[in-house]
N, C-alpha and C positions, 0 to 999 in steps of 0.2 A: 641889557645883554645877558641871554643866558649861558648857562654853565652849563659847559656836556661831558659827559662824562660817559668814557669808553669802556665797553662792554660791561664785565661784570668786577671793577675796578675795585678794590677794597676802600674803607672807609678811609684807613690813613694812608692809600697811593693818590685817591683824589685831587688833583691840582687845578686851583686854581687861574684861570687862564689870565694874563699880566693886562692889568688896568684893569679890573675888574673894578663894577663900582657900584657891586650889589650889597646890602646891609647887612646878606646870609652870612655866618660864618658857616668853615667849610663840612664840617657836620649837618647843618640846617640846608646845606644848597644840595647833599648828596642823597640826602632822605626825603624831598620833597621830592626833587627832578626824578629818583626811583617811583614813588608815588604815583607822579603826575603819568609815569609811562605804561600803569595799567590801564587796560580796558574797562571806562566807565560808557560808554554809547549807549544811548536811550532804549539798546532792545536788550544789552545786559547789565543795565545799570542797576546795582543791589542798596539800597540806602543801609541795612545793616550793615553790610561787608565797608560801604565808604566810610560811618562812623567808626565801626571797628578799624578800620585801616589809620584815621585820624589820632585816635586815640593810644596804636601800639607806636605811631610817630612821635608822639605828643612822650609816651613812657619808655619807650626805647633811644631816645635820644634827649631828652629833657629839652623839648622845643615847647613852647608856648604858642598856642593858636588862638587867635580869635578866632573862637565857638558862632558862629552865625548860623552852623548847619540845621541843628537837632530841636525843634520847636519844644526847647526845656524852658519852664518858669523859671525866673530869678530872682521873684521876690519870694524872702523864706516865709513861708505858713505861718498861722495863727501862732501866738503861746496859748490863745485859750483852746485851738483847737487839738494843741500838742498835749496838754493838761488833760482834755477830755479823754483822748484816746488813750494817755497813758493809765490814767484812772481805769478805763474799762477794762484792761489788759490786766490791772492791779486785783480789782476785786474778783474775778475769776471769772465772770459771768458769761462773758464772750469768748473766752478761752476752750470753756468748758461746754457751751450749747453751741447748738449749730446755727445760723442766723435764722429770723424767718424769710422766710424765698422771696418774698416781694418787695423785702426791707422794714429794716427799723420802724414801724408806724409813726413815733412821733417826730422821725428825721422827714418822712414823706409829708406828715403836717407844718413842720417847717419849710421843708422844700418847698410846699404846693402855694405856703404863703407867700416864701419870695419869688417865685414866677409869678403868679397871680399882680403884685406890687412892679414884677418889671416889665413885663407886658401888658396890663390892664386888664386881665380876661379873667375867666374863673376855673379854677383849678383844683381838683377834689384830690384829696389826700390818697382816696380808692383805686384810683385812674392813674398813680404813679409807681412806678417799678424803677427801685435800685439795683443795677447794673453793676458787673465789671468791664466799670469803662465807657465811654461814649462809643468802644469800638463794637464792646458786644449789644449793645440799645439800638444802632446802625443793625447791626445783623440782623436781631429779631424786627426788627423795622419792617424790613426788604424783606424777611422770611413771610410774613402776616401779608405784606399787603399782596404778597404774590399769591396768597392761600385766598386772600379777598375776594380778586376779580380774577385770577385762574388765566390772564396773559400772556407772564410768560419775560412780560418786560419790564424794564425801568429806565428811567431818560436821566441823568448826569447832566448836573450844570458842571464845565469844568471852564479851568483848572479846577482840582479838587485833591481831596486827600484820598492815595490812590486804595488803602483797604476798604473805601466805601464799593470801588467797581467790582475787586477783586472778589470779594465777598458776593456780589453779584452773579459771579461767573460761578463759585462753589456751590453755589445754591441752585446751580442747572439753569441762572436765565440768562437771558439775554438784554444786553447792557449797550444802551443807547447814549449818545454822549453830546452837548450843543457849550459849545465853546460861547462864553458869556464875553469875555475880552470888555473892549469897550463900546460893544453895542446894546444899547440899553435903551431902557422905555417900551415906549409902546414897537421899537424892531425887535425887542429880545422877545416881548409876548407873541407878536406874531411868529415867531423865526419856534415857541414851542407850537405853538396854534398848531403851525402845520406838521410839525413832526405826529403832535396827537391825531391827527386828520389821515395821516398817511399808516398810520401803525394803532397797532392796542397796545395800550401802556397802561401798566399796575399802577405803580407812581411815579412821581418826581421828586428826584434829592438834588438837594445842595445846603450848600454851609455858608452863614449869613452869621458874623464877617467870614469872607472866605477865606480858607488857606489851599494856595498862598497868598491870591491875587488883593486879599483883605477888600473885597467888592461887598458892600454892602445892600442890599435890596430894599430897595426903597418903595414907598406906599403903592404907586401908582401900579409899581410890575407887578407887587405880590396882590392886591386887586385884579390885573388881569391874569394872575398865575392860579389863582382863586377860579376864577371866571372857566380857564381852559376847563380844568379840572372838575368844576362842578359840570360841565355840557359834558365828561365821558366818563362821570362818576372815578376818578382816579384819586389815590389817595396821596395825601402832600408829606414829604420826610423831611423835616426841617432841623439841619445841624446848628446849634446853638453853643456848641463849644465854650466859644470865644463870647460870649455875654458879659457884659460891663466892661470889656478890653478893649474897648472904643469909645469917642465919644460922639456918637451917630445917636440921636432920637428925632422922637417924631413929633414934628411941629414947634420946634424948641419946648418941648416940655421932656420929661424924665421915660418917657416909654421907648422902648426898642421897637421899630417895625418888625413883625414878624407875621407869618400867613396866617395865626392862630387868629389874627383880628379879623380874617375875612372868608374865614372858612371852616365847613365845620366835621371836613373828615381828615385828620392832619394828626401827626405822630410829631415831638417836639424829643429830641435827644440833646442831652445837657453834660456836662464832665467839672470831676472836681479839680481835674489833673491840673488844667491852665488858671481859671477864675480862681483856683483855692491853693494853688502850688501845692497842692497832693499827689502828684501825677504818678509817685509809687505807690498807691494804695491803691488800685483800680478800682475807683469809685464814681459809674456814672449815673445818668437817670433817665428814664424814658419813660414820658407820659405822652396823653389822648386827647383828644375831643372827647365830650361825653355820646357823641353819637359815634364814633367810632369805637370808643370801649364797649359802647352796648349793641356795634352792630354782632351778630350770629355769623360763626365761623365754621365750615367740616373741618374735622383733622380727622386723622388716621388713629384710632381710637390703639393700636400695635403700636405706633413710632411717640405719637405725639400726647397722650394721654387723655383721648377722650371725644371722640363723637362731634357731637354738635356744642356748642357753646358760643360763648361773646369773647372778643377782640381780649378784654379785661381778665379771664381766666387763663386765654390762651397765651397770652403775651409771659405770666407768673410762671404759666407751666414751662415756657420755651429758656424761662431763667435756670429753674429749678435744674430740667434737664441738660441744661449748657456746664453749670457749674454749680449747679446747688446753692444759689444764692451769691453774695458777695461779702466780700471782708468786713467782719462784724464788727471791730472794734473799732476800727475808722471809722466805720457812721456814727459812734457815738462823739467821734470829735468834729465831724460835717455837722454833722444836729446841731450841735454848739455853735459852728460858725452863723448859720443860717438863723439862729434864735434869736442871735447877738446882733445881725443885721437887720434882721425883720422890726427890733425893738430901739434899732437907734443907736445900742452901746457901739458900733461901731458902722464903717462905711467903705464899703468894699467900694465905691465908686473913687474915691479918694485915695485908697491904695493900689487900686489897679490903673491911676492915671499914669504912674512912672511909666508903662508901657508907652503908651502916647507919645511925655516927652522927650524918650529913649526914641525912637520914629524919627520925631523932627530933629532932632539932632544928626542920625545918621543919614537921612532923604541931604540935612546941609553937609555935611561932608563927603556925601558922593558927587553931589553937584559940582562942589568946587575943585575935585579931582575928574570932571571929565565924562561921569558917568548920567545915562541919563534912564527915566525912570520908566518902566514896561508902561504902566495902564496911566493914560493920560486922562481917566476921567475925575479927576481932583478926589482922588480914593480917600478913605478919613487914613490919621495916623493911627497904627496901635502894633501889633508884635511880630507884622511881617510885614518886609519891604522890599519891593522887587522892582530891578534894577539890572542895567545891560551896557555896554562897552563900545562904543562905535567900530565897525568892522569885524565885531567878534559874535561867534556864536555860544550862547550857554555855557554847552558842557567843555568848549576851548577855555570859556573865563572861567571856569569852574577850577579847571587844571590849572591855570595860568596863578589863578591867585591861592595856589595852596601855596607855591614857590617866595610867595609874602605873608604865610602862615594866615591867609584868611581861609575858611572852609565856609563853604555855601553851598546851594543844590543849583541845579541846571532845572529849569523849569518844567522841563520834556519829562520827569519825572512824576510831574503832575497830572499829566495828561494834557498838557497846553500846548496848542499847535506856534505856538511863541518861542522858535526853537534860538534866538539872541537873548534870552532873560536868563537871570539866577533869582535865587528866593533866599534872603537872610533874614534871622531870626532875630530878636534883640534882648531876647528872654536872658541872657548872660553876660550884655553887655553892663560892666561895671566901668565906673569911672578909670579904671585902671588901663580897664581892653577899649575903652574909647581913645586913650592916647596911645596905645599901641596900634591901635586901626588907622589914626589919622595920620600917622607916620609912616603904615604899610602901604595907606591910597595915594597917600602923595609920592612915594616911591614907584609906586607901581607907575602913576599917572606922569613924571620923569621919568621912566625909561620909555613906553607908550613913546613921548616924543622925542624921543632920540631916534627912536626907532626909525618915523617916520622923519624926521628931520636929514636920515644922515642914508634914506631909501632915496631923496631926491638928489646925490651929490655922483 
């Protein structure tokens, strides 16, 4: 039963309506239901403005939410990686120079070894540029491939994370979009086939595991996504975010599929934010093919620094000019991490499994309150799980469950034509918010059938 509450009624005239037999107290029922009565619909829907709004509830009222919204890590970072960084900040070095633009050299020889070990390919230390952020290596991605083939376009697998489009539009192109859902195989290769057949397209992006729909791509599709691409020369933008956040490999052995294995003009975007719980240092990475770092590029020798050149120059220069490189003293604590990994002292696959079985535990306690799950194609577990309400749409359950302090996205915010889904995170789920969640869904899931219970009398 909800609480309504008449006009703009103060906190303490608020009343409770008699027999009320909601868990809210009446501070928690007057600040949510305010909440839930702004305009969040998928053509104003602001994800800042909704964490901000979560957040001045959460401190303005001293409510507790389970955090499902905001794709935050919650496993806390390295000590060795916190050691390294604080060392580089100690001894002056990074404090005091300015980084070099293409990054740390012996963190890109780290880097280039643990891609190299996690996809099986080969990866030169040359061909890799440290980023701030997976979001600005997205950027320059899209910027380069659209300087490549001179198009115009780029095709979207979505759902997806929406500053990959956005970014797209900024950059003056044109932003093609093929909803992945649960068609896969050899319909999702043809269903690109013919987009490419119908249009010029620079490249093709998506994020493998995806967020949100955690869709992983599998051998056979990136084979024939390989395939499209080499027949109209288009180059591949492969988000890699979420690397080792799953436990998806190929053939049961320790390799991730990824298009790098079947293709040889493809951009790989990497972040420390999620695999490293750095996500406030903005530190990502964006490497090549070697035929692609060495294909020759024009730029605008005025904007972009330089004439004619290869993929490999122009990509450093498009850093340099974005931000002048990235946060220097954090790579010395990434380097760290990635040394440690690369030699065994530690194993990111082992600590990044709590995501997994954070997954399976939440996929069982929506089940058993009612809810059932958007992509039915047996998705792996790992940090996003998306899930829907019988008779409700999205951004209704979006609002519905703030009223039981859960906060989630509406899927429509992805770009997913799946307008009955939410997307929850599990990056903050602590044993703590796990029994405050199982108590919110089961609540939620009793009134649900009262509801309908007492519609049939």
């Amino acid at each position: 039963m909800s609480i309504e509450l008449m006009g703009d009624v103060g906190l303490e005239e608020a009343v409770l309506p008699e027999g009320s037999s909601k868990i809210l107290d009446e501070k928690q029922s007057f600040s949510n239901k305010s909440f839930s009565n702004k305009s969040f619909s998928k053509n104003s829907f602001n994800i800042e403005e909704y964490w901000s709004s979560i957040d001045q509830l959460e401190n303005d009222y001293n409510i507790s939410f389970v955090r499902m919204d905001f794709g935050l890590p919650g496993i806390p970072p390295s000590k060795f990686c916190i050691e390294e960084h604080c060392n580089a900040l100690k001894n002056g070095t990074t404090a005091i120079n300015y980084p070099p633009y293409s990054g740390d050299p012996e963190l890109r020889k780290q880097f280039s070894i643990f891609l190299a070990n996690k996809l099986a390919i080969e990866c030169d230390k040359n061909d890799v540029v440290v980023t701030c952020g997976a979001t600005q290596a997205l950027f320059v991605a899209q910027y380069i491939a659209a300087k490549c083939n001179g198009n115009g376009r780029i095709l979207f697998l979505t759902p997806t994370y929406p500053p990959m489009v956005e970014q797209c539009k900024l950059l003056g192109l044109q932003a093609l979009t093929l909803e992945v859902g649960n068609n896969r195989g050899a319909g999702l290769v043809d269903e690109i086939s013919a987009i490419f057949e119908r249009e010029k397209i620079d490249a093709i992006c998506w994020a493998s595991p995806n967020n949100p729909s955690w869709v992983v791509l599998d051998e056979t599709e990136l084979q024939g996504i390989a395939e499209v691409c080499k027949r109209h020369e288009a180059i591949a933008i492969e988000d890699l975010t979420y690397l080792g956040m799953t436990d998806v490999k190929m053939n049961d052995g320790e390799v991730f599929p990824s298009i790098s294995q079947y293709y040889d003009r493809y951009f790989l975007v990497l972040s420390a934010s999620k695999m490293l719980s750095y996500a406030g240092e903005r530190l990502g990475f964006l490497t090549g093919s070697r035929a692609l770092m060495d294909a020759n590029v024009q730029t605008n020798s005025d904007v972009e620094g330089g004439g004619e050149g290869n993929v490999r120059r122009f990509s450093r220069s498009l850093v340099f000019n974005l931000s002048a490189g990235s946060p220097y003293s954090a790579q010395s604590g990434i380097r760290e991490i990635f040394k440690l990994e690369n030699n065994g002292t530690i194993s990111l696959k082992e600590i990044l499994s709590e995501y997994v079985d954070r997954a399976k535990r939440l996929r069982g306690m929506l089940s058993r309150s009612g809810f059932y799950e958007i992509y039915d194609n047996e998705n792996p577990d790992g940090f996003y799980v998306c899930f829907g309400y019988p008779n409700m749409g999205g951004e209704e359950l979006c609002n519905v469950l703030i009223e039981y302090n859960i906060s989630v996205l509406p899927l429509t915010v992805f770009l997913s034509k799946r307008t009955d889904g939410v997307r929850a995170c599990v990056g903050r789920l602590s044993e703590a918010k796990f029994q405050e969640l199982e108590l919110a869904l089961e609540n939620f899931s009793g009134d649900r059938n009262n509801v309908k219970c007492s519609s049939k009398h």
